[in-house]
N, CA, C and O of each residue as an XYZ file, in Angstrom:
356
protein
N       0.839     -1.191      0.000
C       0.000      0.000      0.000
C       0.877      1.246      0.000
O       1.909      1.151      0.665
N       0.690      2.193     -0.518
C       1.209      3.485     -0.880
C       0.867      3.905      0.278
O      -0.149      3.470      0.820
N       1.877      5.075      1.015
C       1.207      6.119      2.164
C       2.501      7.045      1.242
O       3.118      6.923      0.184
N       2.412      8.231      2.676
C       3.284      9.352      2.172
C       3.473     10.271      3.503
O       2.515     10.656      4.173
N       4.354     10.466      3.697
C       4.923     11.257      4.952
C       5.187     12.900      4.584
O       5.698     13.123      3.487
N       4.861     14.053      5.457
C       5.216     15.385      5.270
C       6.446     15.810      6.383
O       6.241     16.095      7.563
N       7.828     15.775      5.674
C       8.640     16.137      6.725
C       8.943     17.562      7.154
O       8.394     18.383      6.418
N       9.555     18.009      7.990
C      10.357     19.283      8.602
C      11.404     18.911      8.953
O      11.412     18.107      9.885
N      12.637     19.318      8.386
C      14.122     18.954      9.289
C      14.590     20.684      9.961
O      13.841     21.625      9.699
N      15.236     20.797     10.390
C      15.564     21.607     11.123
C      17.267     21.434     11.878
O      17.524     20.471     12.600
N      17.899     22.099     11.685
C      19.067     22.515     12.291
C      20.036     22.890     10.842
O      19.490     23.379      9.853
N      21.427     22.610     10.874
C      22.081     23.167      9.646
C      21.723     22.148      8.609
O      22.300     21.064      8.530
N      20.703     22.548      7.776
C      20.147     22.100      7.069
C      20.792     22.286      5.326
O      21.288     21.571      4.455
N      20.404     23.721      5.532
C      21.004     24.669      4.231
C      22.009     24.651      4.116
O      22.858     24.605      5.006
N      22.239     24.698      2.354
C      23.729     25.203      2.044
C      24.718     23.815      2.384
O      25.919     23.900      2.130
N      24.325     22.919      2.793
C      24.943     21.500      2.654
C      24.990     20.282      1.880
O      25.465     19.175      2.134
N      24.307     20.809      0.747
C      23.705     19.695     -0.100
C      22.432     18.986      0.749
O      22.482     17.793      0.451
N      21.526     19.170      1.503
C      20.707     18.406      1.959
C      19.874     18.250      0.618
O      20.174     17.145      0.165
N      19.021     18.834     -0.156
C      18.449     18.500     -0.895
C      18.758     17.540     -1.758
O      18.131     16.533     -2.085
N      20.050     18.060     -2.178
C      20.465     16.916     -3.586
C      20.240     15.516     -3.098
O      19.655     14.681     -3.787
N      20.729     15.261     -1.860
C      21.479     14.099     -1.136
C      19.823     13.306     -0.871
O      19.455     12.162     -1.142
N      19.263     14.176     -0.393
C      17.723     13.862      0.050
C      17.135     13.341     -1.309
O      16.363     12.382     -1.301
N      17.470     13.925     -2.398
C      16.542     13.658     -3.754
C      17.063     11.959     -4.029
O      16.406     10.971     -4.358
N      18.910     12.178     -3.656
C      19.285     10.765     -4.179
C      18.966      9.872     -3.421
O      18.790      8.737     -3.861
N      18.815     10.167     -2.092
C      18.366      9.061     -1.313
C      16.924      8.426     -1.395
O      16.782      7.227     -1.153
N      15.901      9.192     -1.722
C      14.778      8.456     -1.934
C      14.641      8.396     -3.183
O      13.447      8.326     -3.478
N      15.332      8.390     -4.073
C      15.603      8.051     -5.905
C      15.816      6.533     -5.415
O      15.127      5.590     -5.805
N      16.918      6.445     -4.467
C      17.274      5.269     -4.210
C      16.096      4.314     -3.486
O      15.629      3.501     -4.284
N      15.801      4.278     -2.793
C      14.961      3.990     -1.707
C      13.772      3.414     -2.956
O      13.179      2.347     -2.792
N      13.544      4.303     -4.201
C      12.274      4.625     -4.692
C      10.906      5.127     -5.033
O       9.903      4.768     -5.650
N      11.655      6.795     -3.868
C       9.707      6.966     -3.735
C      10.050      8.162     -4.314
O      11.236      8.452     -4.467
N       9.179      8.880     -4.648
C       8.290     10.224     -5.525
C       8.362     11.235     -4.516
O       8.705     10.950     -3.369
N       8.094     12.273     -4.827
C       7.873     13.614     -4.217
C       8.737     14.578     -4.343
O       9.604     14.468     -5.210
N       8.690     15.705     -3.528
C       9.862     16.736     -4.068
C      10.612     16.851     -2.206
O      10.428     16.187     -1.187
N      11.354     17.887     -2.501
C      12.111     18.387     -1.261
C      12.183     19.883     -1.760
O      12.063     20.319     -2.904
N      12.427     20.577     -0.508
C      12.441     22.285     -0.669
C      13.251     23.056      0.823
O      13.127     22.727      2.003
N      14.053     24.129      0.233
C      13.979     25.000      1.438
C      12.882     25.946      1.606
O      12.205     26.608      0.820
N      12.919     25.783      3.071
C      12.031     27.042      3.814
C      13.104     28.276      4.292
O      14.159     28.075      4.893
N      12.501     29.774      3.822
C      12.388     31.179      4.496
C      13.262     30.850      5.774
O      14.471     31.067      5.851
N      12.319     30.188      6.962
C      12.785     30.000      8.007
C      14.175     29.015      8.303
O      14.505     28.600      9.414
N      14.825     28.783      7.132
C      15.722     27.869      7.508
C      15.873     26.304      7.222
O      16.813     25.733      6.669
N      14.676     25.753      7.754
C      14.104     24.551      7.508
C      14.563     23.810      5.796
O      14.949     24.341      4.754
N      14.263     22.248      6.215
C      14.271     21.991      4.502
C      12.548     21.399      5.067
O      12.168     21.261      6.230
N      11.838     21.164      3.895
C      10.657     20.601      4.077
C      10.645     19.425      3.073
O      11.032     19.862      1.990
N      10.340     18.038      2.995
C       9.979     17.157      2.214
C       8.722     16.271      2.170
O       7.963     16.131      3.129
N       8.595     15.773      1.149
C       7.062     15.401      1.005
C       7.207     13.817      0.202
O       7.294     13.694     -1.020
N       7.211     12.681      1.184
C       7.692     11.408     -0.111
C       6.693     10.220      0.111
O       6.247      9.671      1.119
N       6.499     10.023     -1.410
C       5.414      8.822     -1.113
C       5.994      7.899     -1.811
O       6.885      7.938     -2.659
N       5.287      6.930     -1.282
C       5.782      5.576     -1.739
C       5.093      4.192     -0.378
O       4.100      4.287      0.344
N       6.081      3.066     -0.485
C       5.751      2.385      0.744
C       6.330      2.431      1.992
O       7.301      3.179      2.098
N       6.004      1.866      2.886
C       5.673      2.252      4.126
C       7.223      2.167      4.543
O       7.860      3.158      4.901
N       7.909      0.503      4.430
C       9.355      0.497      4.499
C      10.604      1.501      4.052
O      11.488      2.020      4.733
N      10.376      1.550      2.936
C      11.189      2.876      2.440
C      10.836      4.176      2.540
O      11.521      5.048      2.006
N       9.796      4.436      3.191
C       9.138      5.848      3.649
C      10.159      6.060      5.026
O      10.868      7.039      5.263
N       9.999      4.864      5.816
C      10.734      5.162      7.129
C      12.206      5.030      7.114
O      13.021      5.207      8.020
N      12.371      4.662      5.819
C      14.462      3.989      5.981
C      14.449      5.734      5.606
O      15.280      6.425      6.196
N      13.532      6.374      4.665
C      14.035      8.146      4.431
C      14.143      8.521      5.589
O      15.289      8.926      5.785
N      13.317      8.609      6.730
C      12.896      9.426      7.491
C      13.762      9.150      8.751
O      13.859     10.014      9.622
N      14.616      7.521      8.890
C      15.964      7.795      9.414
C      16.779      8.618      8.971
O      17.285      9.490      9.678
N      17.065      8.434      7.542
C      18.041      8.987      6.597
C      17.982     10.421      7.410
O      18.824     10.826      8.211
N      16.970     10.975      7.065
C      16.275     12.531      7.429
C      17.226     12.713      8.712
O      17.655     13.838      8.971
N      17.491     11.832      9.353
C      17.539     12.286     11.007
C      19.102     12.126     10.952
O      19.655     12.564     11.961
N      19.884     11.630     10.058
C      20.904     12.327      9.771
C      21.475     13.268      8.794
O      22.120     14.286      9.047
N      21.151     12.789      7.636
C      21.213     13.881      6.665
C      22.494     13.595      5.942
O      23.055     12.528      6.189
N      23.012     14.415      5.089
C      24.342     14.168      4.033
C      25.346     14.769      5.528
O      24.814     15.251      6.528
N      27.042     14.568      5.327
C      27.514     13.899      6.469
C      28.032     15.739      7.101
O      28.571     15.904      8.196
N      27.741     16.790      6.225
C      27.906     17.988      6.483
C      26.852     19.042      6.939
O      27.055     20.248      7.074
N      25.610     18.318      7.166
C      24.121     18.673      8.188
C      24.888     18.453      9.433
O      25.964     17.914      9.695
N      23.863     19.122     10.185
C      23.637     18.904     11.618
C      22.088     18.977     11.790
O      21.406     19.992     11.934
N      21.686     17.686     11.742
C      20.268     17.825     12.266
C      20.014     17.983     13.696
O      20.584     17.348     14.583
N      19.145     18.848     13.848
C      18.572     19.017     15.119
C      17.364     18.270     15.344
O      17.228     17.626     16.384
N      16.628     18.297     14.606
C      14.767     17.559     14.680
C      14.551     17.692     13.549
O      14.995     18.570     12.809
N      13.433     16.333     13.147
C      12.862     16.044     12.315
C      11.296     15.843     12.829
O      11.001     15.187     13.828
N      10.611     16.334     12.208
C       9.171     16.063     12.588
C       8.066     15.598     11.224
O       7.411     16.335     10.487
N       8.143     14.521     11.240
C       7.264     13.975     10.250
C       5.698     13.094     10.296
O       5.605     11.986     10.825
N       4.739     13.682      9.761
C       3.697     13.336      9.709
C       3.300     12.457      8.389
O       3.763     12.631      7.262
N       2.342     11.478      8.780
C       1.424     10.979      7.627
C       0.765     12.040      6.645
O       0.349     13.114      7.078
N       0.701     11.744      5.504
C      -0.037     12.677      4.920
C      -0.445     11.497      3.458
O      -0.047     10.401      3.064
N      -1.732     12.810      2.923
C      -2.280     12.274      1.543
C      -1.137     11.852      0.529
O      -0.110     12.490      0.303
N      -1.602     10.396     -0.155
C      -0.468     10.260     -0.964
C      -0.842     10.857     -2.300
O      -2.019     11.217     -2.282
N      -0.295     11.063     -3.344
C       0.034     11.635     -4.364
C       0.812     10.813     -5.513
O       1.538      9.824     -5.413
N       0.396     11.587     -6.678
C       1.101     10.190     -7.441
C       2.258     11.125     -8.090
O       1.683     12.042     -8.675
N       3.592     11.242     -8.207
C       4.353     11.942     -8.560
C       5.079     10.981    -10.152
O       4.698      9.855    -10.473
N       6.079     11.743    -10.864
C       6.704     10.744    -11.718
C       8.154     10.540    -10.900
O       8.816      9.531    -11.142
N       8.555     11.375    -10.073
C      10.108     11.493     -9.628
C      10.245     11.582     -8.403
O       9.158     11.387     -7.858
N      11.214     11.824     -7.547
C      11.563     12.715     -6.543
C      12.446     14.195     -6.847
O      13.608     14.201     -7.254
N      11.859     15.083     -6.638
C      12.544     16.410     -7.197
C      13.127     17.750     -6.436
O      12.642     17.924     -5.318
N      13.691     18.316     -6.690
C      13.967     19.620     -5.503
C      13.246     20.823     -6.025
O      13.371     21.453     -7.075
N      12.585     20.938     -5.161
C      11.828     22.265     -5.639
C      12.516     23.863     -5.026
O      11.989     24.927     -5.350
């Protein structure tokens, strides 16, 4: 079954490659959706797919590419979506 998670990471997020790294990691993994920075700092991501590789991201998330410093990740269930990719917006 398809679900889809809405993340928030938070701490040195930016300016580290988090996105790219984030796009390749659930390229890898296999799931759809995009990733983005936030104004406030934040990166925000949005990935659907299945349930197993939803959560191996959302470890991933809680470290990040090896030049982050995550502070918190806060991720919710959300509506899934049918995407063609995973992308950086």
């Amino acid at each position: 079954m398809k679900n889809a998670i809405h993340c928030f990471i938070s701490g040195r997020v930016q300016g580290v490659c988090f996105r790219m790294d984030t796009r390749q990691q659930a390229s890898l993994l296999g799931l759809t959706g995009w990733v983005r920075n936030l104004a406030d700092g934040r990166v925000e991501v949005y990935a659907c797919g299945e349930t197993p590789q939803l959560d191996e991201l959302r470890q991933w998330l809680g470290r990040g590419p090896e030049s982050a410093h995550v502070l918190n990740v806060e991720c919710v269930p959300a509506g899934y979506q049918e995407f063609d990719r995973f992308e950086i917006r």
